[in-house]
N, C-alpha and C positions, 0 to 999 in steps of 0.2 A: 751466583754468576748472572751477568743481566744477560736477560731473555735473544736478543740482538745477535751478544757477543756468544752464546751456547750455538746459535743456530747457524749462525757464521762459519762455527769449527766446525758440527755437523756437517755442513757444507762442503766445510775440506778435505775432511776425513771420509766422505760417504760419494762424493761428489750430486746428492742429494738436495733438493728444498722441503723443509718439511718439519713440522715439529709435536704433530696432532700426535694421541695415540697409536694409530694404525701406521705411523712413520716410528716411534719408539719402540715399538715392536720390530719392525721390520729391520731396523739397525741391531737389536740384540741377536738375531736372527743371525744376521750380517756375520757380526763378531763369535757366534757362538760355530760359524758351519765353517770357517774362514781359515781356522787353523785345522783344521781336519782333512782328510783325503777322500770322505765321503762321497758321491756323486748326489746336486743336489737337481731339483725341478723347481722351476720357475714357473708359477700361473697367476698367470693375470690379464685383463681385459686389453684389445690393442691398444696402442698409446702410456702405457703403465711405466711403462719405464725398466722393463724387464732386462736392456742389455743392460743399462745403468749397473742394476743387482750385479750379476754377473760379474762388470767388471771392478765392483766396488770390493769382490770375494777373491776374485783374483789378486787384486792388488792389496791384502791384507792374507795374503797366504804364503809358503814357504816354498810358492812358485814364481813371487813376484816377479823375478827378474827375468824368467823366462816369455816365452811366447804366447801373450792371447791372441786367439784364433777365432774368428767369429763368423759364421753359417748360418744368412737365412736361409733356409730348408725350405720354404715360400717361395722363393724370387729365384731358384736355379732350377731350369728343367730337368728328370728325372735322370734322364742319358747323362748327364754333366754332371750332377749331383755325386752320382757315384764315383767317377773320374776325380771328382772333386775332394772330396772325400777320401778314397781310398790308392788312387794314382793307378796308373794304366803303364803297360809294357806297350814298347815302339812296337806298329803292326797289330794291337788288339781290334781296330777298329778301322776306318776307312782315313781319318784323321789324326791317327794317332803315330802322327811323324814322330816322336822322340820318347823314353822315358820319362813320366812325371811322375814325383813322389807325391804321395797323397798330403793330407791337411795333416790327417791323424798322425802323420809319421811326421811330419815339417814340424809339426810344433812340440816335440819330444822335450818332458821336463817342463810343460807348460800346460794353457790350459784349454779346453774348446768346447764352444760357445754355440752349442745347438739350437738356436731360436727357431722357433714355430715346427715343432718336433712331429706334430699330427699331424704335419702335410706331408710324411716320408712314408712313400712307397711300401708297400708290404716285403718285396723281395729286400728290398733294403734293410729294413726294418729287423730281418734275421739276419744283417752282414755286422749292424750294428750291436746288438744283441753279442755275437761273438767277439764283434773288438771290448765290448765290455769285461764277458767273462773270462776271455781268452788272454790281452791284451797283448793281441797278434790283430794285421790286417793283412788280406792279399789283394794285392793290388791286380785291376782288371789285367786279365792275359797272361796273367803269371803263375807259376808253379811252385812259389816260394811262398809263405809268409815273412813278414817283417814283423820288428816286437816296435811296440810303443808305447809310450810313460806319459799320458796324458791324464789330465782331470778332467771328468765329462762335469760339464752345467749345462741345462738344455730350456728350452722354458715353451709353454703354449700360451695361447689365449682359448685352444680348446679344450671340451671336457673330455678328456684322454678315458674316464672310466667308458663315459655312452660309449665311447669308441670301442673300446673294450668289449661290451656288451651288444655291438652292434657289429662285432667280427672284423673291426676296419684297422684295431692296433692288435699287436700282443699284447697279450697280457702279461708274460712273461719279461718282452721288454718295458712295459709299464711300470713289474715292480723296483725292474733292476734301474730304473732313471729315477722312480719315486723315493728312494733310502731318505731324503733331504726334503720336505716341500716346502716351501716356500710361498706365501701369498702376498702379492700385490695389492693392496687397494683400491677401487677407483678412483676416479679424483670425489664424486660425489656423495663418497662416503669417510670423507678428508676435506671437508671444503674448507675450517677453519685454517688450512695450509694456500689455500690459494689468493690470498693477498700477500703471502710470501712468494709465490709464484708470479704474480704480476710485477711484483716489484723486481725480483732475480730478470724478467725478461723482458719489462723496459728500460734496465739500466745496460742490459748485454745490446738491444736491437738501436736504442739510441747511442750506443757506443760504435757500432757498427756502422751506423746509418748519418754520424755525425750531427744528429738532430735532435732538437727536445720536444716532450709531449708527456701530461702528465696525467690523472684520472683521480676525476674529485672522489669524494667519500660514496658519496651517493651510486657511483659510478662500480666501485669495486667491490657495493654491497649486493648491487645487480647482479653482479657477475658470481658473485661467490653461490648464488641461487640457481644457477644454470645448471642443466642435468649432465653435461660434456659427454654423449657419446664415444665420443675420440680422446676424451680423456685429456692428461697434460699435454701429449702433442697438439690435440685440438686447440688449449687455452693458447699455445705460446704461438701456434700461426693468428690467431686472430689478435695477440699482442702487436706481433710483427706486422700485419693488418694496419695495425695502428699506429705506428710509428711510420709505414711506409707513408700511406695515405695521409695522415692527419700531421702530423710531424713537422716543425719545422728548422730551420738549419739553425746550428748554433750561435751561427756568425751576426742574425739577427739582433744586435744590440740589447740583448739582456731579454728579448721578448718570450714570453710564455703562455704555451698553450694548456691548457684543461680540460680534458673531453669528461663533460657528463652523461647520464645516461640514455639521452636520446642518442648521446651520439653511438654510444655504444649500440643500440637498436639498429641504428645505421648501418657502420659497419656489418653487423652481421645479417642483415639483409642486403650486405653489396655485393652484387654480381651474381642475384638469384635470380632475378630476368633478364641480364645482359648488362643491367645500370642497379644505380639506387634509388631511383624514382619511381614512382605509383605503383608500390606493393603495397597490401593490406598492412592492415596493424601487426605488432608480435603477437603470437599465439601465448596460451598459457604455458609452459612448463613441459607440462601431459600432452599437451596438444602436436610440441613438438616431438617429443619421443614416441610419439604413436606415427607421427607424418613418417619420421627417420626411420621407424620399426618396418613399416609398408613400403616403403621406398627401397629398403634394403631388399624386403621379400620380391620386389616389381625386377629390381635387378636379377635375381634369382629365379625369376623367371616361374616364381610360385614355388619352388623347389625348399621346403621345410629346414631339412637337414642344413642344406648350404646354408642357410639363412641364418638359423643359429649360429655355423660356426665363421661366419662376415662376423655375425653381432659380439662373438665371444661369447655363449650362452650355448645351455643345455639344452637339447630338445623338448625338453619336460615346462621349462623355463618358458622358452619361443610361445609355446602353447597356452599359458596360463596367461601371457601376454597378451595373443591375441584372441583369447576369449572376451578380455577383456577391451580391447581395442572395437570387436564386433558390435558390441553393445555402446560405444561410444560415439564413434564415428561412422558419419554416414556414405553410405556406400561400398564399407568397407568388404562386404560382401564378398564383392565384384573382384578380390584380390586377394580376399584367401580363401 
């Protein structure tokens, strides 16, 4: 089968780009947990593509037709979360004008989509634990359980063991999420996938954007050499980047544009002092994942733990990191 037309159907089939080893892995993965009732975990670095998995297992399961349900566990505060989750009796709380059924009970016969699992509360953490074992929830204020028939997928970008070891998860609910794991790749450990990836997301942003803009060879060799922090969500805004900015309308008489790799240097030096003018040269490689490493920690406020789990790494990880950072860069000192 030619190469094109295989990666195409993968495509369709996975809603995935990707054809490297660590993506043919990941699709057997797919197919092997998919027909199962297992409970699986999803880890991998932010930007990986974790809901992706998720709903590429649901939708090759014997749940399809039901309800995917999807929780970032990240973005809702703790009070709501539960609410959220497990549904509240009218009068449990100051707000809680009505009965709401929770997530876990709404999507009965389907499936839910625990993303970023390590940021759930301790007390939580035992209510979930039970809806696993039990596959009962009681909803806040209530004096009832309810039954529920969901398939849990949950995924982190944290090391769920340090957590473990660091008294901040159960262990307990660690193993009952871990039966399935599942590993993401980064993109920089996949990179012969990312010229399918630029081409997937200038043909979706110039279709969106009504404009064309192309990237010479030279161009998408650069890129493929890029360490992406942020992973595939990182590569496809700074696509988008390029097609907003550089881009031009279709209606242009046949004209075509080709950004090489200055321009690409451009771009991603735009809008790091307000404009894209009179910034230094790019950095090497190292140079920038040590800048981005310390700038995460600056955010963090020196604060180690958080630091790693911004960066999706182990504390052990963080450390070996900036050992070596210290010896590299100067001043660095001054900030860890």
């Amino acid at each position: 089968m030619d190469a094109g037309i295989r990666l195409e159907k993968l495509y369709k089939t996975y809603g995935m780009i990707g054809g490297s080893p660590p993506m043919q892995i990941l699709y057997e993965m797919i197919g092997k947990v998919a027909a199962s009732a297992a409970t699986v975990l999803i880890v991998g670095e932010t930007g990986t593509g974790k809901d992706l998995v998720a709903r590429a297992i649901h939708r090759h399961s014997d749940r399809k037709d039901k309800r995917f349900v999807s929780v970032n566990c990240a973005a809702i505060p703790d009070g709501l979360l539960e609410s959220e989750l497990f549904g509240h009796k009218k009068g449990a709380f100051t707000t809680a004008n009505y009965d709401k059924k929770g997530l876990l009970e709404a999507a009965y016969g389907g499936t839910v989509f625990l993303n970023e699992i390590g940021n759930i509360p301790p007390y939580l953490q035992a209510k979930i634990l039970d809806a696993l074992q039990d596959r009962e929830v009681r909803p806040v204020g209530d004096t009832e359980n309810k039954q529920i028939n969901v398939r849990f997928i949950s995924a982190t970008s944290r090391d769920l063991e340090d957590m473990v070891s660091d008294g901040t998860f159960r262990e307990d609910l660690f193993y009952r999420l871990n039966t399935i794991p599942i590993y993401i790749a980064p993109l920089r450990e996949r990179a012969e996938d990312i010229p399918l990836l630029i081409a997937h997301f200038l043909n979706m942003y110039c279709e969106i954007d009504k404009k064309f803009v192309a990237l010479s060879p030279e161009a998408i060799d650069y890129l493929s050499g890029l360490p992406y922090p942020g992973n595939v969500r990182q590569l496809e805004n700074l696509v988008e980047r390029a097609v907003v900015i550089e881009g031009i309308p279709r209606s242009s008489n046949g004209q075509q544009k080709i950004l090489g790799q200055s321009d690409i240097e451009r771009l991603l030096r735009y809008g790091s002092n307000g404009d894209s003018a009179g910034v230094k040269p790019l950095l090497t490689l190292k140079d920038v994942e040590n800048q981005y490493i310390l700038k995460v920690l600056k955010d963090c406020e020196g604060h180690r733990r958080r630091t790693a789990e911004t960066l999706g790494i182990s504390e052990r990880r963080l450390y070996i990191l900036l050992t070596r950072i210290r010896k590299e860069v100067a001043d660095a000192d001054t900030l860890i």
